[in-house]
ZADO-1210 file (C-alpha; in nm, 4 decimals, padded with zeros to 6 digits):
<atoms>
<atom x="00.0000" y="00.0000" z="00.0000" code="UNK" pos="1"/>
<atom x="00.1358" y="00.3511" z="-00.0662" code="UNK" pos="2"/>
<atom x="00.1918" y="00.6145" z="00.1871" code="UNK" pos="3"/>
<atom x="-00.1249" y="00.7962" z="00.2595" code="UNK" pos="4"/>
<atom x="00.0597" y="01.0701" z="00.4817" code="UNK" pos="5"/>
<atom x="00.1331" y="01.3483" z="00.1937" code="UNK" pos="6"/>
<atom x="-00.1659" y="01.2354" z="-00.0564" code="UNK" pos="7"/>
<atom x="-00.4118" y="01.5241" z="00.1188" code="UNK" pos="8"/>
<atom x="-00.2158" y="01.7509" z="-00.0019" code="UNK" pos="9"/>
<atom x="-00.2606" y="01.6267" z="-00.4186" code="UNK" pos="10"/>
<atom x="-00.5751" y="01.8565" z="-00.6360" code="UNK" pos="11"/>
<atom x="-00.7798" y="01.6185" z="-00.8106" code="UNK" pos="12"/>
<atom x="-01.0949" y="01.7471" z="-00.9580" code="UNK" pos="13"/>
<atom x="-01.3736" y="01.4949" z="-00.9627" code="UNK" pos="14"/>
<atom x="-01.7311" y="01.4501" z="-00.9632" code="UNK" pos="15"/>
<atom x="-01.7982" y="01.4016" z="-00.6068" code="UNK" pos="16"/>
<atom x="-02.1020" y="01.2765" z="-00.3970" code="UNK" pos="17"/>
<atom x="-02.0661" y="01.1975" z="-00.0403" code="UNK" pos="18"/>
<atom x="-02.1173" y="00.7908" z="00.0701" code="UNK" pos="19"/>
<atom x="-02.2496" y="00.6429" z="00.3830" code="UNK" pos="20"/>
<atom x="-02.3604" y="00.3244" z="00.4873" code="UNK" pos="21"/>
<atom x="-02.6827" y="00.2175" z="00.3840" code="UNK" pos="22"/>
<atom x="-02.6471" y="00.4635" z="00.0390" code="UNK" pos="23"/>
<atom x="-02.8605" y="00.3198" z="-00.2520" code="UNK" pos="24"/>
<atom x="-02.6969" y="00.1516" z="-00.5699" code="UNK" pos="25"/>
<atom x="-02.5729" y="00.3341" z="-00.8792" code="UNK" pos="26"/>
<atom x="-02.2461" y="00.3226" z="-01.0415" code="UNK" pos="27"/>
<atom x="-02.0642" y="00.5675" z="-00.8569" code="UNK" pos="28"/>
<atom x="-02.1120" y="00.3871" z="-00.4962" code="UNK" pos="29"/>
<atom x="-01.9937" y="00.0212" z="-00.6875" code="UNK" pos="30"/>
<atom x="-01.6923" y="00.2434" z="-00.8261" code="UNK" pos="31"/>
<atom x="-01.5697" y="00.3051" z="-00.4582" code="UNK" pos="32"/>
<atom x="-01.6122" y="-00.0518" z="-00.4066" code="UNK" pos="33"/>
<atom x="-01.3873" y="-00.1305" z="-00.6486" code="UNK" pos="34"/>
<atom x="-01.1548" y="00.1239" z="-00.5990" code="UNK" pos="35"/>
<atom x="-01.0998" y="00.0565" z="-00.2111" code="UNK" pos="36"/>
<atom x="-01.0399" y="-00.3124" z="-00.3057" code="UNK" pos="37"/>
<atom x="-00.7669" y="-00.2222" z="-00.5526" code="UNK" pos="38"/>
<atom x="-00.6564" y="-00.0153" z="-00.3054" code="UNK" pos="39"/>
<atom x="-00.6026" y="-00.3373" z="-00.0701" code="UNK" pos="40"/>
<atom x="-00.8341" y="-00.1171" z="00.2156" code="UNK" pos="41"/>
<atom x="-01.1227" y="-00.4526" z="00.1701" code="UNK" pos="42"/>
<atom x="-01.0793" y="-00.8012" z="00.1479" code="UNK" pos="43"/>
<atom x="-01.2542" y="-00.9305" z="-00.1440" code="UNK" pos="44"/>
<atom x="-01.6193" y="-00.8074" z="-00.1699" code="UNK" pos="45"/>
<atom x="-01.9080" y="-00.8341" z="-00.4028" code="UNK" pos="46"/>
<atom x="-01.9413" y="-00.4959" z="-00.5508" code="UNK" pos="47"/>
<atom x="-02.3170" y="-00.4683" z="-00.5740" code="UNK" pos="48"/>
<atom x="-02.3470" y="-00.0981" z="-00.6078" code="UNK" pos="49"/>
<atom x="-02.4764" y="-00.0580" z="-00.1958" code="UNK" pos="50"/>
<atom x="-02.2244" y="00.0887" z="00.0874" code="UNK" pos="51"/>
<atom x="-02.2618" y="-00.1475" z="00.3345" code="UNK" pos="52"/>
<atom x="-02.0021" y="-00.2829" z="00.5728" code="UNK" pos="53"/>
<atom x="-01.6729" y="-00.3900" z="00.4380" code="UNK" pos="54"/>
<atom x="-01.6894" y="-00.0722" z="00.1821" code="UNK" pos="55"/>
<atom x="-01.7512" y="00.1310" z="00.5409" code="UNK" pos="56"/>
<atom x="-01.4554" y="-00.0999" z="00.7099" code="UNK" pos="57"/>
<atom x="-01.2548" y="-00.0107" z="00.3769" code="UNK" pos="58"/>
<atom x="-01.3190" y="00.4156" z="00.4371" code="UNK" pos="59"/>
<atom x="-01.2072" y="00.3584" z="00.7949" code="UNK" pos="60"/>
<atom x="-00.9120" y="00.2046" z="00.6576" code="UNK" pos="61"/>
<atom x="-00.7941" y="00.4329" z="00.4545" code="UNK" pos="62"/>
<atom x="-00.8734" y="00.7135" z="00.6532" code="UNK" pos="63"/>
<atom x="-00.6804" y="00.5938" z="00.9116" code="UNK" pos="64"/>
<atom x="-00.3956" y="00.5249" z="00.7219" code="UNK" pos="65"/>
<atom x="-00.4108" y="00.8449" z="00.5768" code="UNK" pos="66"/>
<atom x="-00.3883" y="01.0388" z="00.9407" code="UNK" pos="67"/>
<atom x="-00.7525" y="01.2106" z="00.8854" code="UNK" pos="68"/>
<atom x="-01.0768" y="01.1846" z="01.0382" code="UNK" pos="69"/>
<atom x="-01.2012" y="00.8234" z="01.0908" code="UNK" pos="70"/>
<atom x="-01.5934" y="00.8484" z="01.0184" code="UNK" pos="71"/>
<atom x="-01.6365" y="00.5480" z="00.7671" code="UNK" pos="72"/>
<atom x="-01.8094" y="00.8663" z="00.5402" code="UNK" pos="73"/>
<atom x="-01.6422" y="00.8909" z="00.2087" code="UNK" pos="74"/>
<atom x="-01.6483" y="01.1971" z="00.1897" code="UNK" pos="75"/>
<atom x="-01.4048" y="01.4402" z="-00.0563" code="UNK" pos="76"/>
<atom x="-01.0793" y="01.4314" z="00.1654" code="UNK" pos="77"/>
<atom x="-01.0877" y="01.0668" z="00.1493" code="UNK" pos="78"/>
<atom x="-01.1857" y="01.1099" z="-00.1981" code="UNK" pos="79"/>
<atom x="-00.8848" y="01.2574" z="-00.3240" code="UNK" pos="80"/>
<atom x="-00.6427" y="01.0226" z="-00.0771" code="UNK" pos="81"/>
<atom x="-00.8018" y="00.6871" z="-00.2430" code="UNK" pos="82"/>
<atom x="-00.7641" y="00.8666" z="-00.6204" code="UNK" pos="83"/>
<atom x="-00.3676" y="00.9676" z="-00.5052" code="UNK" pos="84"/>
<atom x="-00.3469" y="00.6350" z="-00.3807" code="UNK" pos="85"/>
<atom x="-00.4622" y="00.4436" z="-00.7026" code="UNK" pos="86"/>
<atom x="-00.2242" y="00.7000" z="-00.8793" code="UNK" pos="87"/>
<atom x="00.0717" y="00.5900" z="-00.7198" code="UNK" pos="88"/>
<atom x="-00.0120" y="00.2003" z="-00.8109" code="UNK" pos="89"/>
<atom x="-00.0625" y="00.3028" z="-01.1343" code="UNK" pos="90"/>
</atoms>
């Protein structure tokens, strides 16, 4: 896993909508599924398009790791650490 410590500090522009357990299905929530599993912040998980648990366990993660507020929200700071962090294992 990279270093989460400098990532806040990275501009990425995205399309952003705040996630929370229990948020309904679409492609953006199964996207941050994905992405937090790539990340290696879930063990394996069936990305059905619904925040439930492990994608919560998986915010908590990488906030965390990344030294910022642990709410299991994915919110746009953890936003932009998970996008830095798939950056750097591109």
């Amino acid at each position: 896993m990279a270093d989460l410590t400098g990532a806040r500090s990275n501009s990425v522009h995205v399309r952003f909508q705040v996630l929370s357990w229990g948020t309904g299905r679409g492609y953006r929530h199964s996207g941050t599924g994905y992405d937090l599993a790539m990340a290696g912040l879930t063990p394996q998980l069936n990305v059905d398009g619904n925040f439930g648990p492990l994608t919560e366990a998986g915010v908590k993660r990488l906030q965390q790791k990344a030294n910022i507020t642990v709410t299991g929200v994915y919110d746009e700071e953890s936003e932009v650490v998970l996008r830095a962090v798939l950056q750097t294992m591109a």
